[in-house]
C-alpha positions in Angstrom: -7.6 -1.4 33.2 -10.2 -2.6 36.0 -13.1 -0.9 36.7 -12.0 0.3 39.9 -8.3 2.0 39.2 -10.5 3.7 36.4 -13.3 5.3 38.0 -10.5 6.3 40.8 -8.4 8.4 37.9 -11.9 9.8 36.4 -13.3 10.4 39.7 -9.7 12.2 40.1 -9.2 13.6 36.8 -13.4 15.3 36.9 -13.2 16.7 40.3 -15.9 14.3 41.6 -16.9 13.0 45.3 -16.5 9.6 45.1 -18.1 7.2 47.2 -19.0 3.5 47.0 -23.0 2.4 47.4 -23.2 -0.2 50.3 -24.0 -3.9 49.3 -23.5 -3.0 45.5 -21.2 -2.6 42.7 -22.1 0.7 42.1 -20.0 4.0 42.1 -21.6 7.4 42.8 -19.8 10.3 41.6 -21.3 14.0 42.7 -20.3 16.8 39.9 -20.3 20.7 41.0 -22.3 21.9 38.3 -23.3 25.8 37.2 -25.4 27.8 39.8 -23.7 25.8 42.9 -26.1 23.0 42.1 -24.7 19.0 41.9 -25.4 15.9 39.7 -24.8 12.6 41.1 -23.8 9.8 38.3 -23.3 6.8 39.3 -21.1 3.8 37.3 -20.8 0.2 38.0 -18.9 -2.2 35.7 -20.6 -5.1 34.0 -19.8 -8.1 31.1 -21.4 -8.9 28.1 -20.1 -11.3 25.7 -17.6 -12.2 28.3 -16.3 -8.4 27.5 -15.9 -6.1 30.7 -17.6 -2.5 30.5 -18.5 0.6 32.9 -22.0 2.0 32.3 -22.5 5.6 33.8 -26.0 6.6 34.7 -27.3 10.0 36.4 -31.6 10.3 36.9 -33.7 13.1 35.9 -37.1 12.3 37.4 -39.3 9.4 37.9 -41.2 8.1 34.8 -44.6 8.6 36.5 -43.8 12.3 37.3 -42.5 13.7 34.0 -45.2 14.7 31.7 -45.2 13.1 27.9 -44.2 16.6 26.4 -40.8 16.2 28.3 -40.2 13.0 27.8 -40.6 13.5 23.7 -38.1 16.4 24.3 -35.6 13.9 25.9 -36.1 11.3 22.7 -35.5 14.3 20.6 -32.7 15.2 22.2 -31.0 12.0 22.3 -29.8 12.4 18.2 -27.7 15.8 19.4 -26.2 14.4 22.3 -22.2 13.9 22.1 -22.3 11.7 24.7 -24.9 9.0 26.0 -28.4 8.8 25.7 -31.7 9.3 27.7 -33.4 6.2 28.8 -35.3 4.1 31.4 -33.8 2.6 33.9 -35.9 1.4 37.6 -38.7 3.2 37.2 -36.5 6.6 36.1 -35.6 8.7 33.4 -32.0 8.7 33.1 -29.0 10.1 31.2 -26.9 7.0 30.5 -23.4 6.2 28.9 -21.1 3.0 28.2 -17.2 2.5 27.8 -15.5 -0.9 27.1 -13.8 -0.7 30.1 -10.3 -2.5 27.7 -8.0 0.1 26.4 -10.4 3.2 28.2 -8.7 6.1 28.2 -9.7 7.9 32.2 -9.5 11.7 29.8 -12.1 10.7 28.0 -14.2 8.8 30.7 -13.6 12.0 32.9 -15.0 14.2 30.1 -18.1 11.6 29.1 -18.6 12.1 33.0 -18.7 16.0 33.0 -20.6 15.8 30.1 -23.4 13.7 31.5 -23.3 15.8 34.7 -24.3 19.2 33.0 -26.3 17.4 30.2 -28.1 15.7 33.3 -28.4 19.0 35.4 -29.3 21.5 32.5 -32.3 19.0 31.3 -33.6 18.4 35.0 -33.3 22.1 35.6 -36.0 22.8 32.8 -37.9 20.1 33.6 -38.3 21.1 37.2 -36.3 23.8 38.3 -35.2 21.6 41.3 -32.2 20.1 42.0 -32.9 16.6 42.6 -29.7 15.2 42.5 
């Protein structure tokens, strides 16, 4: 399946405004989450080893403004996560997740995209108490 009829049925299938990022491949995809707040994630598709794939990605904060404590909580949470992982990406922390895009199944992408969402949300509502996103 290509990247794009699959983020339409997850987008579909999660309940998630869809729009597309001007002059780039990108996705974003805005989740309700708990307390009427929202997480955007955004997805773009990409090839390695001549392989296609779909990275999802949703930030938590700048680098710069997170103090060390909470990022150590973030690398301590990455070995209890079900889905994805915290990491850097542009200068940001970021929840971030990758499907071979061959044989995906849009369920389970629209679940791993849920899942990211209130991950995403719940750690950048500790860390800040803010919705950023």
């Amino acid at each position: 399946m290509d990247f794009e009829k699959f983020i339409t049925q997850v987008s579909e299938m999660a309940s998630a405004a869809r729009s597309d990022e001007p002059d780039s491949d990108e996705t974003i995809l805005t989740l309700a989450t708990p307390g009427g707040r929202r997480q955007v994630v955004r997805a773009y598709p990409f090839e390695e080893e001549g392989r296609p794939y779909l990275r999802f990605y949703t930030p938590i904060g700048k680098l710069a403004d997170l103090p060390r404590q909470i990022l150590k909580t973030a690398m301590e949470l990455n070995a209890s996560l079900t889905h994805g992982a915290f990491a850097l990406f542009e200068g940001q922390v970021v929840l971030a997740d990758t499907m071979e895009l061959p044989g995906a199944n849009p369920e389970e992408g629209a679940r791993i995209l849920g899942y990211l969402g209130r991950m995403a949300d719940s750690f950048e509502k500790m860390v800040s108490g803010v919705d950023r996103t």
